[in-house]
C-alpha positions as CSV (number, residue, x, y, z in Angstrom):
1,X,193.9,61.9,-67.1
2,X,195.7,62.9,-64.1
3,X,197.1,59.6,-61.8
4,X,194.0,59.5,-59.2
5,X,191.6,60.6,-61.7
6,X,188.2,58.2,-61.9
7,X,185.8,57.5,-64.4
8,X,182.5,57.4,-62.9
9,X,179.0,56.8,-63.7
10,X,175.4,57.3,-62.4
11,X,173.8,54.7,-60.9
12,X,177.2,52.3,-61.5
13,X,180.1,53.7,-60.1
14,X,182.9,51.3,-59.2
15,X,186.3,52.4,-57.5
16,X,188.4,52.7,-60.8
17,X,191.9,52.7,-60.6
18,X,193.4,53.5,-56.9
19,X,194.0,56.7,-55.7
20,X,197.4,58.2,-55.1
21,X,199.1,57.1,-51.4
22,X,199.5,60.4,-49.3
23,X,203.1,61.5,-48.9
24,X,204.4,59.7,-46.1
25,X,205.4,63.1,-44.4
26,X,201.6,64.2,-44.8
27,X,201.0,60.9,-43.7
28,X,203.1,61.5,-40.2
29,X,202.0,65.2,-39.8
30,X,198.2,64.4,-39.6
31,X,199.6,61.7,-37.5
32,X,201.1,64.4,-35.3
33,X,197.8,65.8,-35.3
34,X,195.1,63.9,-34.2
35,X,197.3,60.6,-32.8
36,X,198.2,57.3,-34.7
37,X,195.2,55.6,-34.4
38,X,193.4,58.9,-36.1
39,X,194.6,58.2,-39.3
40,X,194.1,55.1,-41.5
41,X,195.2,54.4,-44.4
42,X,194.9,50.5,-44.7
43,X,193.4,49.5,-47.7
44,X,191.4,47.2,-45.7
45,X,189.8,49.0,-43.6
46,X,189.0,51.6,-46.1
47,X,186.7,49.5,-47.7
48,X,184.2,50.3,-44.5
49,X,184.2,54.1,-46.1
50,X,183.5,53.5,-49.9
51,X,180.1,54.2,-49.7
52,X,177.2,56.3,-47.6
53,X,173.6,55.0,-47.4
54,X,173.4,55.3,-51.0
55,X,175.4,51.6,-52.1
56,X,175.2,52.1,-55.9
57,X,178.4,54.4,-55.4
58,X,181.6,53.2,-53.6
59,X,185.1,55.0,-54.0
60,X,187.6,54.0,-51.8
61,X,189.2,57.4,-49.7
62,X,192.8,57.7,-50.1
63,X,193.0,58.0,-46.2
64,X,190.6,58.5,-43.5
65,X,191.4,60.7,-40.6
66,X,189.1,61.1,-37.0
67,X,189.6,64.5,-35.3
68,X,188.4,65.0,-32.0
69,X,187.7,68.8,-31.8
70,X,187.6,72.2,-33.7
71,X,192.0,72.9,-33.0
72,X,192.2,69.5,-34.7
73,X,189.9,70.0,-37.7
74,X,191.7,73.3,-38.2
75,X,195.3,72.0,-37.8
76,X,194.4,68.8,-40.3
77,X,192.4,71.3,-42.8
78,X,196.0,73.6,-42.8
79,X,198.0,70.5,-43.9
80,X,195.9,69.2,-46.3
81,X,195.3,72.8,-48.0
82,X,199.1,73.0,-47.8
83,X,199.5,69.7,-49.6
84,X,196.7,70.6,-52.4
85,X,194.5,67.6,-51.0
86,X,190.9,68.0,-51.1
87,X,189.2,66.5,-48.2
88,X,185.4,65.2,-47.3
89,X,183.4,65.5,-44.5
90,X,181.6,62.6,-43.2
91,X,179.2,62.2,-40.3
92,X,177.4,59.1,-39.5
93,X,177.5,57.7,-43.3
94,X,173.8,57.7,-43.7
95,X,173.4,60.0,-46.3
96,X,171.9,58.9,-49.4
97,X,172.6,61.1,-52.0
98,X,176.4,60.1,-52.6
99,X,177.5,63.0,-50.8
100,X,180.3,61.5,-48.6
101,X,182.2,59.7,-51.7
102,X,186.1,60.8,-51.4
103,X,185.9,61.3,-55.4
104,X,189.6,62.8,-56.4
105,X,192.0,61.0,-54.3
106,X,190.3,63.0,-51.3
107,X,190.9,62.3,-47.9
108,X,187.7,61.9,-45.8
109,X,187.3,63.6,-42.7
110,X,185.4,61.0,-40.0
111,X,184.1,63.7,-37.7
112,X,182.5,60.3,-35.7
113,X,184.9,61.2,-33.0
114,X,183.7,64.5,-32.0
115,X,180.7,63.0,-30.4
116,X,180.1,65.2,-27.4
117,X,177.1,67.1,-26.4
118,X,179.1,70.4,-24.6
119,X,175.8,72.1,-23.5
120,X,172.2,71.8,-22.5
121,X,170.6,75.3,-21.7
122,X,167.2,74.5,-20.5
123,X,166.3,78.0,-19.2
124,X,166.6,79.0,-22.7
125,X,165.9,76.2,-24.8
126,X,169.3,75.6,-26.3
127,X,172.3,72.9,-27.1
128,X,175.6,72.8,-28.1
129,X,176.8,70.1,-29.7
130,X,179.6,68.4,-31.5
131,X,179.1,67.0,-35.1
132,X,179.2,63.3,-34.4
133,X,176.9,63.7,-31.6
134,X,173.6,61.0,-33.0
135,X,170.1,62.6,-33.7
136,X,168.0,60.5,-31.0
137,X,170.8,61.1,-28.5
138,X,170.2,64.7,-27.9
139,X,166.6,64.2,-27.5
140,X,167.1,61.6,-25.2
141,X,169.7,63.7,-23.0
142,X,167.0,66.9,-23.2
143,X,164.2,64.9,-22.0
144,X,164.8,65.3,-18.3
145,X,164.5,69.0,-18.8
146,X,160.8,68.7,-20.7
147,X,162.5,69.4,-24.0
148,X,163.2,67.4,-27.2
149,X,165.1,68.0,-30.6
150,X,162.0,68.1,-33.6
151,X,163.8,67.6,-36.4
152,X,163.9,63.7,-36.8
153,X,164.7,62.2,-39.9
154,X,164.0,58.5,-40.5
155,X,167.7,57.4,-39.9
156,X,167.7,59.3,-36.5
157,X,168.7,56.2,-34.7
158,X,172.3,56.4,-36.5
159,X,172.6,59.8,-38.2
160,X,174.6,63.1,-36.6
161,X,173.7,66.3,-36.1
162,X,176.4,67.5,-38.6
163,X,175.4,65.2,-41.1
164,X,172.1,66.8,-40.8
165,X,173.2,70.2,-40.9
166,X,175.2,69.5,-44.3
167,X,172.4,68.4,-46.0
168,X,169.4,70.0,-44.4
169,X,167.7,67.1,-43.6
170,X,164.2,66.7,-43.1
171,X,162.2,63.9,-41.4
172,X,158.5,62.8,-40.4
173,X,157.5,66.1,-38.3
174,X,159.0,68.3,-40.7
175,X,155.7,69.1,-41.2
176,X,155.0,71.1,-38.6
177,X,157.8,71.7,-37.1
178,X,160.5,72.6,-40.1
179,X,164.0,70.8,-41.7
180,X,167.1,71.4,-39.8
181,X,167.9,75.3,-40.7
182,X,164.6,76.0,-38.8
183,X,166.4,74.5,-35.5
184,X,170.4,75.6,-36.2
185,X,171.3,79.1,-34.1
186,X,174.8,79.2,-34.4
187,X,177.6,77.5,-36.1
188,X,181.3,77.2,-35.4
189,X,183.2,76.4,-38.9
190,X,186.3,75.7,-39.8
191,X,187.2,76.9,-43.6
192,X,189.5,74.7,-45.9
193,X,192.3,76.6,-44.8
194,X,191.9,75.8,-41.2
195,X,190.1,79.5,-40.4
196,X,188.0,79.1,-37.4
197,X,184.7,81.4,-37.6
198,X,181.8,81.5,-35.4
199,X,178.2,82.4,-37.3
200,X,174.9,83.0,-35.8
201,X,174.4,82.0,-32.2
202,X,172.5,83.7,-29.3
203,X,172.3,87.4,-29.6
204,X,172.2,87.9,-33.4
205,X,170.1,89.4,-35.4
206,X,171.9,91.7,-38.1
207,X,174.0,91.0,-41.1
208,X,173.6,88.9,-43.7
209,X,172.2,84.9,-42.8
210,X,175.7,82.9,-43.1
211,X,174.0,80.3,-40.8
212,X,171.4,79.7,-43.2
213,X,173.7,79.6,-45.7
214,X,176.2,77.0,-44.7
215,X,173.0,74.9,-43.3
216,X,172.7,72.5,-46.6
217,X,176.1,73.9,-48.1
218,X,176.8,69.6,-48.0
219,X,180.7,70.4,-47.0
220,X,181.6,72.2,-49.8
221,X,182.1,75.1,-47.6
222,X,184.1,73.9,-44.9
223,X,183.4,71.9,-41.7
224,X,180.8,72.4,-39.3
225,X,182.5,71.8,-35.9
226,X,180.3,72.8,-32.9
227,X,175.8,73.1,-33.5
228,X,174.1,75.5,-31.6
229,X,170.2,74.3,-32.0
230,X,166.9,75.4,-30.3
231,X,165.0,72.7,-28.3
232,X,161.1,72.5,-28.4
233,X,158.7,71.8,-25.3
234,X,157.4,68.0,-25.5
235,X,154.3,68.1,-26.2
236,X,151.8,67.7,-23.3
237,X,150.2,64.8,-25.7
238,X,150.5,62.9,-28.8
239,X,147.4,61.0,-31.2
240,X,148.8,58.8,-33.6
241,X,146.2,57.0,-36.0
242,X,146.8,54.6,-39.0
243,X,144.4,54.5,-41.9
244,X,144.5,51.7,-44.4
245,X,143.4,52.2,-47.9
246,X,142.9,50.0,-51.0
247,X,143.8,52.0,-53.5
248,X,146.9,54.7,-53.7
249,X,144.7,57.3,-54.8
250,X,142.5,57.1,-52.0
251,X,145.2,57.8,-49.8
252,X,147.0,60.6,-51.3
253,X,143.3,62.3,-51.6
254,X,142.9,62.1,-48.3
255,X,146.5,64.1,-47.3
256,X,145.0,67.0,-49.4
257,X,141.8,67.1,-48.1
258,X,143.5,66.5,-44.3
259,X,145.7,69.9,-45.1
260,X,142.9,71.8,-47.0
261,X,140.7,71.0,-44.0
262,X,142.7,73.3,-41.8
263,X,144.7,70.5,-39.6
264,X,148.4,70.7,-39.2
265,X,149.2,66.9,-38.3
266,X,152.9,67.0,-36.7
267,X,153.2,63.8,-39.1
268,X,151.6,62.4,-42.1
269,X,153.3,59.8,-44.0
270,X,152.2,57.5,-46.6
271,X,153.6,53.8,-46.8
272,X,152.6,51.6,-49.8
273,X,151.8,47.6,-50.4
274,X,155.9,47.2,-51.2
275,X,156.9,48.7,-48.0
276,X,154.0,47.2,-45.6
277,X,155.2,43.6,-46.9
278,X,158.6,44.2,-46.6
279,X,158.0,45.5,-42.9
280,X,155.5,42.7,-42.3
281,X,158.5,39.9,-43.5
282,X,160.6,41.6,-40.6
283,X,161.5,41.4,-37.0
284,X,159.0,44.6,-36.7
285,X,156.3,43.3,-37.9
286,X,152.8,44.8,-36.3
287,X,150.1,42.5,-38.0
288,X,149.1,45.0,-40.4
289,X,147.2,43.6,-43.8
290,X,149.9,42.9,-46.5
291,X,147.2,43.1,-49.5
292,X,146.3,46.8,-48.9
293,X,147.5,49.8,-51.6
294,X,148.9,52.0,-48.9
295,X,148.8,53.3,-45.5
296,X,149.0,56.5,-43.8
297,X,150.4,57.4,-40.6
298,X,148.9,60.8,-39.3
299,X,150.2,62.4,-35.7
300,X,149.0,65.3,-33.8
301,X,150.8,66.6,-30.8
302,X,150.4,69.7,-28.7
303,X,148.1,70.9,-25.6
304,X,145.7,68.1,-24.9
305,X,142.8,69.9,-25.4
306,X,141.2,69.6,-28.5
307,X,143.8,67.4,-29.8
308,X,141.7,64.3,-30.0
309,X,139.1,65.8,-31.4
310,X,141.6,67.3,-34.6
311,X,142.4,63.3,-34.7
312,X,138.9,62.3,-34.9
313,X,138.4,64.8,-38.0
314,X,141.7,63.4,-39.6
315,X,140.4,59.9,-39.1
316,X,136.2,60.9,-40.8
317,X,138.3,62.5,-43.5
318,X,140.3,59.4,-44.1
319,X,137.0,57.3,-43.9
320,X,135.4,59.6,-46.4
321,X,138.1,58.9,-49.0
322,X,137.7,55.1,-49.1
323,X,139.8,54.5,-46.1
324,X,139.4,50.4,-45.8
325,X,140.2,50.8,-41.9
326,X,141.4,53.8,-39.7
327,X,143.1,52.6,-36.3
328,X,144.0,54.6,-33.1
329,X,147.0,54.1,-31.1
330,X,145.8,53.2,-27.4
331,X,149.2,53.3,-26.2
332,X,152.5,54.4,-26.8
333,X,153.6,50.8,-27.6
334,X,150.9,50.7,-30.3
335,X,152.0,54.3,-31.3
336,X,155.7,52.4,-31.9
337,X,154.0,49.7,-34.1
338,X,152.5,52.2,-36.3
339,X,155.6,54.2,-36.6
340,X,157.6,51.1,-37.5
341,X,155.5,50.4,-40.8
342,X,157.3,53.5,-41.5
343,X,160.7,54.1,-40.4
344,X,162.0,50.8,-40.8
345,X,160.9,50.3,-44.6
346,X,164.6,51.1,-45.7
347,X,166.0,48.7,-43.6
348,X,163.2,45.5,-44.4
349,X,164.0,46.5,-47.8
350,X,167.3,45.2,-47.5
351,X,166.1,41.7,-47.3
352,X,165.2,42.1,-50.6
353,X,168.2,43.1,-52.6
354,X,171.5,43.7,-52.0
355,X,171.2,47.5,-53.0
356,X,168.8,50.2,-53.3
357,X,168.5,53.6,-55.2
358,X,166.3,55.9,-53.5
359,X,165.4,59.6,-55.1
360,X,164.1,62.5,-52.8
361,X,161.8,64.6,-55.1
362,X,158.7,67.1,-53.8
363,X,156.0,67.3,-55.3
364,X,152.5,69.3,-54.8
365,X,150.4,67.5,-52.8
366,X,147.7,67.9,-55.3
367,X,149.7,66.0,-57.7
368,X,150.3,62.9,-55.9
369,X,148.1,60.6,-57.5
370,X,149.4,61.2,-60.7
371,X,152.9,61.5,-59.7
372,X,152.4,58.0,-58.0
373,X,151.0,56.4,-61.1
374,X,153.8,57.7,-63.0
375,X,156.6,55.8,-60.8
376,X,154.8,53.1,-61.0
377,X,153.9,53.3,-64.6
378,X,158.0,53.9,-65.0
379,X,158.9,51.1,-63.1
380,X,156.9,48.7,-64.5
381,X,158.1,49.5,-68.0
382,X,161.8,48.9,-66.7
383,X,160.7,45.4,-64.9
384,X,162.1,46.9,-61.5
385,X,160.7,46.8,-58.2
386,X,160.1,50.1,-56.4
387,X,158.4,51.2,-53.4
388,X,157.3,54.7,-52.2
389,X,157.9,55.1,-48.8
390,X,157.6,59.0,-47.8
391,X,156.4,62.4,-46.5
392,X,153.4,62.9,-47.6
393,X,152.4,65.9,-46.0
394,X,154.7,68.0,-47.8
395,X,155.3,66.3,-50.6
396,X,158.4,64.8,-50.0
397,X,158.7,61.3,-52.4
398,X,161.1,58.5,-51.3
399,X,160.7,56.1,-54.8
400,X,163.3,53.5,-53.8
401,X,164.1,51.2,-56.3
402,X,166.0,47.5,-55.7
403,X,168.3,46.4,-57.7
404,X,171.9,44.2,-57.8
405,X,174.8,46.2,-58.5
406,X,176.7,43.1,-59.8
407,X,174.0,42.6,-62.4
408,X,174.9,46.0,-65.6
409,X,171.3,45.1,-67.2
410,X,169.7,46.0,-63.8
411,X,172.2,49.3,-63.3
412,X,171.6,50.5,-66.8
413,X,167.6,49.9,-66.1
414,X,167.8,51.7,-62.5
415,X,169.6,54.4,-63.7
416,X,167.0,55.3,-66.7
417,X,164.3,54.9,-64.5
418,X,165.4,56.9,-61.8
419,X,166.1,59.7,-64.4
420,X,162.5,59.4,-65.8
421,X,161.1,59.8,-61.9
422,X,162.8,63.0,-61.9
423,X,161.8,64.4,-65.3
424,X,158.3,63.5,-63.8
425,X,158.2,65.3,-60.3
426,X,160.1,68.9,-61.6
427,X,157.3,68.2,-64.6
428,X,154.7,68.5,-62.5
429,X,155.6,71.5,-60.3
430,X,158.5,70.0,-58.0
431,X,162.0,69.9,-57.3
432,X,165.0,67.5,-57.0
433,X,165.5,67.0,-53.9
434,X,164.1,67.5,-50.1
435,X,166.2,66.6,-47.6
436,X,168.8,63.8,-48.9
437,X,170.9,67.2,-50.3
438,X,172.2,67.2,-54.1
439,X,175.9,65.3,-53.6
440,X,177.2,63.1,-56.3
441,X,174.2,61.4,-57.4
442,X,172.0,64.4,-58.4
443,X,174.2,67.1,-59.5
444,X,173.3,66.8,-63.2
445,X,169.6,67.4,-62.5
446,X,170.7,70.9,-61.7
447,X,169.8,72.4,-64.5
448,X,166.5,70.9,-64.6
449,X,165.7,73.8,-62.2
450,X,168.6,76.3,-62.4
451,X,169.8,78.3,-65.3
452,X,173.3,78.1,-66.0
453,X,173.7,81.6,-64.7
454,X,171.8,80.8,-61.5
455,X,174.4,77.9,-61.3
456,X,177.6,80.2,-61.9
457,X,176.4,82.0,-58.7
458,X,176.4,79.7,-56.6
459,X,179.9,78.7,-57.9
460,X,180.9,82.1,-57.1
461,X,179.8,82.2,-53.7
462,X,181.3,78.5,-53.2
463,X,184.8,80.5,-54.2
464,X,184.4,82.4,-51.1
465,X,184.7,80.0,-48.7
466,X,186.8,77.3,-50.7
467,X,188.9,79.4,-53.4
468,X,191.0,76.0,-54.4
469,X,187.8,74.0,-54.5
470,X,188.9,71.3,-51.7
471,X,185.9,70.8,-50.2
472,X,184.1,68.0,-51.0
473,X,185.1,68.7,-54.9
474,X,182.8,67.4,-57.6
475,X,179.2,68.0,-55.4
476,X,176.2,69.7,-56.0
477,X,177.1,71.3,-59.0
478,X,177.5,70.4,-62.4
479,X,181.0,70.3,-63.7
480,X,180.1,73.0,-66.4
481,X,178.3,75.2,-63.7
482,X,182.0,75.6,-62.6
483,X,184.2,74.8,-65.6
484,X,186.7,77.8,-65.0
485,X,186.8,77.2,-61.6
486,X,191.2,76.0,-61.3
487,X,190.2,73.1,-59.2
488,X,190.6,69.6,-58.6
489,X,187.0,69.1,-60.2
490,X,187.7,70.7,-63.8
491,X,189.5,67.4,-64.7
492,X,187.0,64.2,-63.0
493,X,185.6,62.7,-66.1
494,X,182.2,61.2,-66.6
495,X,181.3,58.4,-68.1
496,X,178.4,58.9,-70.6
C-alpha cells in the first residue's frame, strides 16, 4: 500500500495512518494563492474537518485551503493537478452521506469563504450566488422583493447552496415544489484542471443538459463556483396542520389516501414516538404527547382561496384513518412549533448518543407501512435504537440509528442493520438514496440498482470532466465500477 493509503470500513472508519505532508513549495504556492491564512495545515485544527454530518466516518485532510472566488478555485485546482493531488469540495459540512471525507491524502477545498450573494433579479425571478452562501440566507435576502428560495432541506439553517447543488438535495417542500436541479439555471465550474466553463443560465435552451448533469455530480466533476437559481413567489398564504396518530400505520395510510385524494400539500412529513420524545426532552419542545406512534405535519400554500378548505379535507382524511388528534396552526408562531417536531429531530437526537447513522432510501408511498415495520423489525433484532424521521410525501425515509462509535459491538451491529434497511427499501420498489447523494457511505449499494455496465458509464462520463480522477476520488462509485480507471482510487483498500 502506497504511503497515505487508508484502510477504511463502513459504518467504522477511523483516520488510519496519517496522510503525506504537502511539499512545502505546494504548500507556499497555494499560499501565494489565496493568502496565508487560506491554507491550513495544523494538525490541530484539521481535526474540525474529519468528518461531515455523518460522524461514523472521520479522515483527517492533508491540508485545508479557503478560496474566495472562481480565479482562486481555478489557480489552486492548476497547482494541485500539477502536483497529482486530488482535492475535495466541501460546503457547509452538513452532508450526511460521507461525501466530504479527504480519503487519499486529498486536500479539501473549504469553499465557506465564497459566501456572497452577487445578484438578486427580481424582475425576473433570479439569483446569483456564491457556493458558501447558506440556504435560509438567500430566502431571507429575496423576501423584500415578494420572492423566496423553495428548496429547503432540513439543515437549511447551516447548509450552502453548493453543498446542495453537489448532492441534489431535497427538503420538506420538495413535494411540490421539486429537489434542487428543479431550481439551478446556470452554473459557472471550474474543472480539475483549473478550466473555467459557464453551463446553462438565462437564454438557453439547446444542447445537451450539462446543468442537470453536474447538479448531484457530488464534486467528482469539478467545483461549482457561482449558482444561478430561479426564485418562486411567496405564497399569498400558508395552512399548516398536525395530526397525531396512535399507530404508525395509521399515519402512513393516511399520506396515501391525502395524495390519492387529489391534494398536493407543499409539505407532508411524518415524525415518529422516538423523534417526538427526543424533540419534547429539548429546548424546542411544543407540548406535544410523547406516548403517540407518530405525527404528521401536512402544509398547503398558494392563493388563499380555497386553500383552507384543501386543509380541512387533509385534516377529515387524517381523522378517517384513526388520527388520535388533528390540530391547526392559528398563527405563524404555532406553525414554528409544529415545524420544530420536525426539523429539529437530528439535532435532539444528539442528546442521545454521541453519533448517529442516518440512511436516505425512497420508497412507494404504498409501501410504507410495511417498509416501517421492517426498520423496526431490523432494529429490534440488532438491540439498536432508531427513529424515522422523514418525507413522507414522496417517500423519502430518514431511519437514523444511535449508536457510540467507541463501542466495535455497536459499530459492527449499526453497520448490519443499516445494510438490511437498504436490502428492504430497493426490495420493495425503491432506491438508495434521495437527497443525502451516494458519497463514501453508499457507494457499494450501487449495484443494488445499477448493472455493472450501467456503472462503467457513468465512469466514462466522470473521465470527461476529471481524466486523472482528482475529484473527490473514491465517491459514488464502486471501486470495481472503475477498476481500470489510472487513478488515485484503483489502490484505496477496504476493509471487509
Amino acid at each position: 500500500m502506497p504511503i497515505g493509503a487508508r484502510t477504511v470500513s463502513r459504518a467504522g472508519m477511523q483516520p488510519g495512518p496519517a496522510a503525506r505532508p504537502l511539499e512545502p513549495g505546494l504548500v507556499a504556492a497555494l499560499r501565494g494563492v489565496v493568502g496565508h491564512d487560506g491554507v491550513i495545515t495544523d494538525p490541530g485544527r484539521l481535526m474540525v474537518y474529519e468528518s461531515d454530518g455523518l460522524t461514523a466516518y472521520r479522515v483527517r485532510p492533508t491540508a485545508v485551503v479557503l478560496p474566495t472566488d472562481t480565479a482562486q478555485v481555478a489557480a489552486v485546482l492548476r497547482l494541485l493537478t500539477e502536483a497529482g493531488v486530488p482535492f475535495v469540495p466541501r460546503g457547509a459540512g452538513t452532508g450526511l452521506s460521507g461525501g466530504a471525507l479527504a480519503l487519499e491524502g486529498a486536500v479539501l477545498l473549504s469553499l465557506a469563504r465564497m459566501n456572497r450573494i452577487l445578484a438578486i433579479d427580481a424582475a425576473n425571478r433570479r439569483a446569483r450566488v456564491q457556493p458558501g452562501v447558506v440556504n435560509a440566507k438567500l430566502s431571507r435576502a429575496a423576501a423584500p422583493h415578494g420572492l423566496y428560495y423553495a428548496p429547503d432541506p432540513s439543515s437549511q439553517a447551516a447548509c450552502t447552496i453548493g453543498g446542495n447543488v453537489a448532492e441534489n438535495a431535497g427538503g420538506p417542500h420538495c413535494l411540490k415544489y421539486g429537489v434542487t436541479s428543479n431550481h439551478i439555471l446556470g452554473l459557472t465550474v471550474v474543472l480539475p484542471d483549473g478550466e473555467i466553463l459557464e453551463l446553462g443560465g438565462a437564454g438557453e435552451t439547446a444542447g445537451y443538459d450539462l446543468v442537470g448533469l453536474f447538479v448531484g455530480s457530488e464534486g467528482t466533476f469539478g467545483v461549482a463556483t457561482e449558482i444561478e437559481v430561479r426564485l418562486e413567489a411567496a405564497p399569498e398564504a400558508v395552512e399548516t396542520i398536525l395530526a397525531l396518530f396512535d399507530r404508525m400505520d395509521d399515519a402512513s395510510r393516511a399520506v396515501s389516501a391525502i395524495i390519492a385524494d387529489g391534494l398536493l400539500p407543499a409539505a407532508l412529513e411524518m415524525v415518529d414516538r422516538e423523534g417526538i420524545r427526543a424533540v419534547e426532552a429539548s429546548p424546542y419542545a411544543a407540548g406535544f404527547p410523547t406516548d403517540v406512534a407518530a405525527a404528521l405535519v401536512i402544509e398547503f400554500d398558494g392563493p388563499r382561496a380555497g386553500l383552507l378548505e384543501e386543509a380541512d379535507r387533509a385534516r377529515e382524511i387524517c381523522r378517517a384513518e384513526g388520527a388520535r388528534e388533528v390540530r391547526r396552526a392559528n398563527d405563524e408562531a404555532e406553525r414554528v412549533r409544529f415545524w420544530n417536531a420536525r426539523k429539529k429531530v437530528f439535532g435532539a437526537m444528539g442528546h442521545l448518543a454521541p453519533d448517529l447513522l442516518v440512511q436516505d432510501a425512497v420508497v412507494p408511498r404504498s409501501r410504507l407501512p410495511e417498509v416501517l415495520a421492517r426498520i423496526y423489525e431490523i432494529a429490534d433484532r440488532y438491540g439498536l435504537l432508531v427513529s424515522n424521521t422523514f418525507h413522507a410525501g414522496d417517500g423519502n425515509l430518514h431511519p437514523l440509528f444511535l449508536f457510540d462509535r467507541r463501542d466495535e459491538d455497536q459499530v459492527r451491529r449499526v453497520e448490519a442493520a443499516s445494510k438490511e434497511v437498504m436490502h428492504a427499501c430497493v426490495e420493495a420498489g425503491g432506491t438508495i438514496t434521495g437527497e443525502h447523494g451516494v458519497g463514501f457511505d453508499k457507494r457499494e449499494y450501487m449495484g443494488l440498482i445499477f448493472s455493472d455496465e450501467a456503472m462503467a458509464v457513468m465512469c466514462d462520463i466522470r473521465r470527461v470532466f476529471d481524466p486523472r480522477g482528482l475529484a473527490n476520488p473514491a465517491k459514488i462509485l464502486p471501486l470495481r465500477a472503475c477498476r481500470e480507471w489510472a487513478g488515485p482510487a484503483t489502490w484505496i483498500e477496504e476493509a471487509p
